[in-house]
C-alpha positions in Angstrom: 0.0 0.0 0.0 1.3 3.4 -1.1 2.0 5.4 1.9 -0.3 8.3 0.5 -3.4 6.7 1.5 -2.4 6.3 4.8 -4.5 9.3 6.1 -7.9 8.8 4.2 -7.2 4.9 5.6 -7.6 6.4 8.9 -9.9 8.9 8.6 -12.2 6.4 7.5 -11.3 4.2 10.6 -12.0 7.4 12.5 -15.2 7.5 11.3 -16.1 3.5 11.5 -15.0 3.7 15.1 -17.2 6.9 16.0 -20.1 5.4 14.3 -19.9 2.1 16.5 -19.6 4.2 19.6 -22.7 6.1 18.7 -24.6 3.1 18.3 -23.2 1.3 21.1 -24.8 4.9 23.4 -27.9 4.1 21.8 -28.3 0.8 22.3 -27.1 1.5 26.0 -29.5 4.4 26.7 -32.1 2.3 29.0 -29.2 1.4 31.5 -28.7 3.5 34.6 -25.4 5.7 34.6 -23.3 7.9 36.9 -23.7 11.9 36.6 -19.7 11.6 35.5 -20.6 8.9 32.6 -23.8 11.0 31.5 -21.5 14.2 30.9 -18.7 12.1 29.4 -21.3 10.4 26.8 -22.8 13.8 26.4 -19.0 15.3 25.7 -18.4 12.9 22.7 -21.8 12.8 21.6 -21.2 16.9 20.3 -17.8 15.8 19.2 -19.6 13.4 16.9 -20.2 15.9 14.6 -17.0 18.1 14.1 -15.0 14.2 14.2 -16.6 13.3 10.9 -16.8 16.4 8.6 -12.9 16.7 9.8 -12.3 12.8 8.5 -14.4 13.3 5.7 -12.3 16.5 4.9 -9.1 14.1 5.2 -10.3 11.6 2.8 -11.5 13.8 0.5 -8.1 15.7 0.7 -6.2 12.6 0.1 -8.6 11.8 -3.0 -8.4 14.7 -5.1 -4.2 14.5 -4.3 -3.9 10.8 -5.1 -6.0 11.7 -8.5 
C-alpha cells in the first residue's frame, strides 16, 4: 500500500469507530449511569459531529491529491 493513502485509511477508521460508539450509546441508553458517565457520553456525543466532517475533509483531501 502506497503510503499516500495512509491518512484517508484512517480517517475512515476514524469514522467507522465513532459510528460504533454512537450506536453502542444508543443501544445503551435504558441502563442507569453515573452523573460523570452521562456528561462524558454527552461530551463525545457533540464531538460526533465536528469528528466526521474533519475525516471526511481528510479523505476527500487525500482523493483529489492521489487523482
Amino acid at each position: 500500500m502506497d503510503a499516500g493513502w495512509v491518512p484517508a485509511v484512517l480517517a475512515v477508521v476514524v469514522v467507522v469507530g465513532q459510528l460504533v460508539y454512537v450506536l453502542a450509546c444508543a443501544f445503551s441508553a435504558a441502563e442507569p449511569r453515573t452523573a460523570a458517565d452521562t456528561r462524558r457520553r454527552t461530551r463525545a456525543l457533540r464531538m460526533t459531529p465536528w469528528l466526521l466532517l474533519v475525516s471526511t475533509a481528510v479523505v476527500a483531501v487525500t482523493l483529489l491529491l492521489r487523482w
